[in-house]
N, C-alpha and C positions, 0 to 999 in steps of 0.2 A: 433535270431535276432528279433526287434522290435525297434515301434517308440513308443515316447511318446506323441506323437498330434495323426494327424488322419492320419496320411499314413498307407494305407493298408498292413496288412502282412501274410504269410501264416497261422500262428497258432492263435487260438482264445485266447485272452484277458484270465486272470480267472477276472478280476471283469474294467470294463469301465465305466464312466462317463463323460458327457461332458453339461456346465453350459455353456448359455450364457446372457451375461446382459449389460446394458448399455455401448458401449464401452470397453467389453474387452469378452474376452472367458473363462473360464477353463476347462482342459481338466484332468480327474485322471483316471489311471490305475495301477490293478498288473499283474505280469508275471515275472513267474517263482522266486516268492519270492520277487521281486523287486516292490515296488511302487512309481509313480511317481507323482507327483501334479503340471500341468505346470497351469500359470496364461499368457496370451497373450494379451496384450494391444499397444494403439502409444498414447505417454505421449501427453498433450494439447499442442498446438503451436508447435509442432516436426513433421519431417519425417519420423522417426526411427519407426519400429516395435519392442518391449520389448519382449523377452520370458524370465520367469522366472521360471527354473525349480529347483524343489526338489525333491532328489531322497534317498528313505527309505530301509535298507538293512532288511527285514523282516525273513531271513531266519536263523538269529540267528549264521549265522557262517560269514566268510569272504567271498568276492565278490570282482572278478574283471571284472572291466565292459569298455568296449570299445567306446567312443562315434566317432559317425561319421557322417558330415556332410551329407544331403542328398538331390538332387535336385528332387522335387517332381512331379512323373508322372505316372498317372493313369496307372496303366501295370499290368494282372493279377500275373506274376512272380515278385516277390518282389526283388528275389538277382538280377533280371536284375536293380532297381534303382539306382543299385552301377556302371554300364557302360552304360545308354542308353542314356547319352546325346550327343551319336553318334548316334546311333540307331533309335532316335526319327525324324531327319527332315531327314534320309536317306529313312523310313519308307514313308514318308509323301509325297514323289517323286516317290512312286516304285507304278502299280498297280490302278491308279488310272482313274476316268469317268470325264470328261466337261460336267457341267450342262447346261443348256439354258441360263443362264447369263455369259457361259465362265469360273466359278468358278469350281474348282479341286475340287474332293470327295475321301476320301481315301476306297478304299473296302477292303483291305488287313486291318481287326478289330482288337486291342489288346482283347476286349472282346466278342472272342467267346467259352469260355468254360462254364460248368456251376459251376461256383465256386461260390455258393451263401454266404457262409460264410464270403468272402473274401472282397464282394464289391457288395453292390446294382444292381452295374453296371453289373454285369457278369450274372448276371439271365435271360435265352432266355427264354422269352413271344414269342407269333406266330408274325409271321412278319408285321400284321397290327395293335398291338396293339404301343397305343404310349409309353407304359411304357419297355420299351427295350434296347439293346444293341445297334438297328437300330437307334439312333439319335446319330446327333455330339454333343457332348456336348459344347459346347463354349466356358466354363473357363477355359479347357484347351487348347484350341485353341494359346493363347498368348507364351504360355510355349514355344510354337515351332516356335513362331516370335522370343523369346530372344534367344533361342538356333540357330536361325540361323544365327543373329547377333552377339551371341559371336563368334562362326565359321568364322565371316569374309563374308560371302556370304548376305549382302545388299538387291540383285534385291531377292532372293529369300524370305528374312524375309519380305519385303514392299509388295511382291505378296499377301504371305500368311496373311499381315495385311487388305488389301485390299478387299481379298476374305469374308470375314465378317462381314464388313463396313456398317452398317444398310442401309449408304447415298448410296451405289453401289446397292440398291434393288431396285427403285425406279420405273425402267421399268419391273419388275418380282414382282408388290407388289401384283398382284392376284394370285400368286403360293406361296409368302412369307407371304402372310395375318399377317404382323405385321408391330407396328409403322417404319416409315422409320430413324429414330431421334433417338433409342433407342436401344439395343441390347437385344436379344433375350437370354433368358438360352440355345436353343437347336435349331437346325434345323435335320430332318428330313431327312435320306441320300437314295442313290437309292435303295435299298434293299427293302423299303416301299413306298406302292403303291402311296402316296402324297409324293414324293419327290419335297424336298427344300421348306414344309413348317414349318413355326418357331412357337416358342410356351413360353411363360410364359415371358414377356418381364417384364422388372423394376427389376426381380427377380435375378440377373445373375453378378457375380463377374465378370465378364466378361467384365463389362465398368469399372472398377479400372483397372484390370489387361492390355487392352489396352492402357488406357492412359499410365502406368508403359512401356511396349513396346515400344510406342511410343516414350515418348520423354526421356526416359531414355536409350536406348535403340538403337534404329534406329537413330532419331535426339541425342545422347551420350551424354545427358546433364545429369547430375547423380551429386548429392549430396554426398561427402566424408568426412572424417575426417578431413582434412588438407581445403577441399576448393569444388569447385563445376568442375569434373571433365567434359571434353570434348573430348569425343572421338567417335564420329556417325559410324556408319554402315549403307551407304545409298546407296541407286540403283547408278549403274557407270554410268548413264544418266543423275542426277540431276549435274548440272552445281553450283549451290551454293542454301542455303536456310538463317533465321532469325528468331531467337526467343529472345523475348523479357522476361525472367527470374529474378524474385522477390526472390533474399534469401539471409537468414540472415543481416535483415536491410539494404539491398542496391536492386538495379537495374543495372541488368546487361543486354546490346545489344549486343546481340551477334551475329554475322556473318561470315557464313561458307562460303567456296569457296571451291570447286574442279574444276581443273583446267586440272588434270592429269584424270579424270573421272575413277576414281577407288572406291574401296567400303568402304575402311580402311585404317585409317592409319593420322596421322597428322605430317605436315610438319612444322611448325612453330605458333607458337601461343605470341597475343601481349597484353596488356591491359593497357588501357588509352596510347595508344601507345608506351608503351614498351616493348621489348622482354619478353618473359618468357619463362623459364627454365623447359621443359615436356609440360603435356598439363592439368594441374591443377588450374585455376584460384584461384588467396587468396581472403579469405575472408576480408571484408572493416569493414563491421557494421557503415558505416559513415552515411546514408541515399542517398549519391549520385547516379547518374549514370556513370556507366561505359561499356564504348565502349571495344567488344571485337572482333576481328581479328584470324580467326584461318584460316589457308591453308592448304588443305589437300596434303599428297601426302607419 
């Protein structure tokens, strides 16, 4: 088993490289006679991520090879990426400390082995050094807001969006010693003697990936083939919300209601005041706006 990006796997590479330049990635590897040469870009004016792979049968005979999607999460077991997107926000509720800001800390670690081959991440340094197992990482932090809103559980993704939120540091900014406006790469868990200090801020996929949470996500505004899909995963206390969404040459206003105060699920959906058929709005390309009307229930 193997990837061909960068998700970790048990066996070493025989030969990796990974190119990045203006706008796009490449990533090449072999393993086990197979090479692959993926290029990663999102074309000008698109949402879309591109992967482009090529893949080279080097070993002179025939190969069959299996491709399988994968949802990517830092886990020193690699066969567990094939079922943990149970695993992961069940993980994230079990075992856990209240910090001074009320924020959750998980102490049950996926990295505490020493599998340094594997992943940067799994190399135990002593407990006060900040290059460790002992920080949260933040990028993946989001991973486990979307998986709790694919799940259907709303109050539980918006907590864990919440718990991050540069803007929630504000009265903790002398234990957080970083910008309040910005997102940190790391914060620092109890295990180490500065707990809940952050560190390397600007630097951290971790403001793309929240926004992607956010409002793809929790507020289900999501981009698809057919149209701009709606379907929220939001706390069973939000009463209704609005956003106002720019795509493919038109403006759409969009306004949710829950009414029934549940986390999922849509009961009717209208646009320019007509009914519509699922919860997919079509695309216009006209430049107008359009009023949208969705009920949850």
């Amino acid at each position: 088993m193997f990837s061909p990006f960068y998700i970790p796997t048990l066996d070493p590479y025989d030969m990796f490289e990974c190119h990045v330049g203006p706008g796009y990635s490449r990533i090449i590897s072999e393993f086990y006679g197979i090479r692959t040469d993926c290029t990663i870009f999102v074309p000008i004016d698109d949402e879309s991520e591109i992967r482009e792979v090529k893949i080279t049968n080097k070993t002179g005979g025939r190969l069959e090879i299996d491709a399988i999607s994968v949802v990517e999460y830092t886990h020193f077991d690699a066969v567990k990426q094939f079922n943990n997107a149970d695993w992961v926000p069940q993980t994230m509720q079990s075992r856990c400390v209240r910090g001074k800001d009320g924020s959750l800390t998980l102490t049950q670690y996926a990295f505490m082995h020493r599998e340094t081959r594997v992943n940067f991440l799994t190399s135990n340094h002593p407990v006060s050094s900040f290059e460790s197992d002992r920080k949260r990482f933040l990028h993946t932090n989001p991973w486990v807001v979307i998986a709790g809103a694919i799940m259907g559980n709303g109050d539980r993704a918006y907590e864990y969006y919440k718990q991050i939120n540069p803007a929630a540091k504000n009265d903790i900014i002398d234990e957080y010693e970083c910008e309040p406006y910005v997102y940190a790469q790391n914060i620092l868990s109890d295990e180490h003697p500065q707990f809940g200090l952050a560190r390397n801020s600007w630097l951290t996929g971790a403001a793309s990936w929240m926004y992607q949470a956010g409002i793809k996500f929790i507020l289900g505004i999501r981009p698809v083939y057919t149209g701009l899909k709606i379907d929220p995963c939001i706390p069973a206390g939000w009463s209704s919300f609005k956003v106002r969404r720019k795509y493919r040459g038109s403006v759409y206003d969009i306004e949710v209601t829950n009414p029934e105060h549940i986390n999922r699920g849509v009961f009717g959906l209208r646009v320019d005041g007509k009914k519509i058929k699922g919860n997919v709005v079509p695309v216009f390309r006209d430049g107008k706006n359009h009023p949208v009307e969705v009920v949850m229930g």
